[in-house]
C-alpha positions as CSV (number, residue, x, y, z in Angstrom):
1,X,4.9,13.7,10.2
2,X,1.7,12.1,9.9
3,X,0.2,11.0,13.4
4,X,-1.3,7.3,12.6
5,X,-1.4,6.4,16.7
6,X,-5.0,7.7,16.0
7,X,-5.9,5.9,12.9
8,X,-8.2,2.8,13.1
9,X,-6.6,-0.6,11.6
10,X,-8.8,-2.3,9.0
11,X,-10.7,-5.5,9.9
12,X,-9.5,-8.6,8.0
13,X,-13.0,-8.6,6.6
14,X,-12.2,-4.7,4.8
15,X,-8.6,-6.3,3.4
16,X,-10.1,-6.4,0.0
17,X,-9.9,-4.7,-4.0
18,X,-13.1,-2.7,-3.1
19,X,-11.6,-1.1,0.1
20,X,-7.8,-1.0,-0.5
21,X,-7.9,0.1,-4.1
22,X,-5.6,3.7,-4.5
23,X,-4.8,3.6,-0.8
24,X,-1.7,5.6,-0.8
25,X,1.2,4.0,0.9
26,X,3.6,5.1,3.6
27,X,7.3,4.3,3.7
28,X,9.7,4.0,6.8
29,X,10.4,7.4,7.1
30,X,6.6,8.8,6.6
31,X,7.1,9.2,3.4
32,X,4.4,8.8,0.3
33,X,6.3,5.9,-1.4
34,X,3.3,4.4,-3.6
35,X,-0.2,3.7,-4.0
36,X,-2.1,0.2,-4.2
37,X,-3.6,-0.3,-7.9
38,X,-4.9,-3.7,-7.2
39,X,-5.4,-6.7,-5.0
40,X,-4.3,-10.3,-6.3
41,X,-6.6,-12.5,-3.2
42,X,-8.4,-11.3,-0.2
43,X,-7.6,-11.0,3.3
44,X,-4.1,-11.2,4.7
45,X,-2.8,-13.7,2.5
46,X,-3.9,-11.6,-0.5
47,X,-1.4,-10.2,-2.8
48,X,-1.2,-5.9,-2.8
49,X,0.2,-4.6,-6.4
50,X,1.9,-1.3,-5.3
51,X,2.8,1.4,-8.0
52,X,6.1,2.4,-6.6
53,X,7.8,6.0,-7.9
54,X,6.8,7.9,-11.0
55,X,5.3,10.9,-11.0
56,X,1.4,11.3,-11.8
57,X,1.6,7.4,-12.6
58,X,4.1,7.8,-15.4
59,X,7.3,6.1,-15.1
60,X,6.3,4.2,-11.9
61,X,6.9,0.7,-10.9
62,X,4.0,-2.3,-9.9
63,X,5.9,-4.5,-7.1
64,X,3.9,-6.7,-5.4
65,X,3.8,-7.2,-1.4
66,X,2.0,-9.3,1.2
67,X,-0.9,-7.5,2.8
68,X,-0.2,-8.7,5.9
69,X,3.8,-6.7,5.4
70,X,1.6,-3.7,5.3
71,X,-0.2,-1.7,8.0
72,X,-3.8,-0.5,6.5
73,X,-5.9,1.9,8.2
74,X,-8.4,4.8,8.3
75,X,-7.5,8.4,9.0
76,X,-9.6,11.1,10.3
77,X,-11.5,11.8,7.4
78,X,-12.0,7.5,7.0
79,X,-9.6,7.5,4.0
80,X,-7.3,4.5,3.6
81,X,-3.5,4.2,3.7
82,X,-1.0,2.2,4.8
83,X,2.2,1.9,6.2
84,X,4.7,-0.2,5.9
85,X,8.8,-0.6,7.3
86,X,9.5,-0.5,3.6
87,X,11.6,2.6,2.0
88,X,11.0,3.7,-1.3
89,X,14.3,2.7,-2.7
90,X,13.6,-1.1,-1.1
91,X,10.2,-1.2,-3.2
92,X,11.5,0.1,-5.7
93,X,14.6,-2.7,-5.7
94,X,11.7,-5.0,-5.7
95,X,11.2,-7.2,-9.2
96,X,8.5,-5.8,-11.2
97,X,5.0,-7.0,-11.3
98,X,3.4,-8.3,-14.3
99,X,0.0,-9.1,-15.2
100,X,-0.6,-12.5,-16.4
């Protein structure tokens, strides 16, 4: 289990595309459930596009979820992530995403 008691939160000023891009996401139970691919706004209000499942980005899912439903932060080594009480299987029952 990753220990993210220690991680720093992001400022509302860092909840942006630039910063949040690829941050891998963690599900309820710790696990890897998806990572962001894009941002749709800025701040907490913004709009996070989460590819959900897959394998090496083939097959998966874009679902998209309030920032402010997930936890974002830096670990250790000041990489992002986030966390959120969301399972895999509950993103993944999500509607798709599409681009307009």
């Amino acid at each position: 289990m990753m220990d993210h008691s220690n991680h720093v939160r992001l400022s509302e000023a860092e909840l942006n595309e630039a910063t949040l891009q690829d941050a891998t996401v963690y599900g309820a139970d710790d696990h890897k459930v998806g990572k962001v691919s894009h941002l749709h706004g800025v701040g907490a209000s913004a709009q996070a596009v989460i590819d959900v499942g897959g394998f090496l980005g083939i097959g998966s899912k874009p679902v998209a979820v309030a920032v402010n439903q997930l936890d974002f932060m830096r670990d250790e080594n000041g990489e992002v992530h986030a966390v959120t009480g969301w399972t895999k299987d509950a993103l993944e029952d999500m509607p798709e995403h599409h681009h307009h």
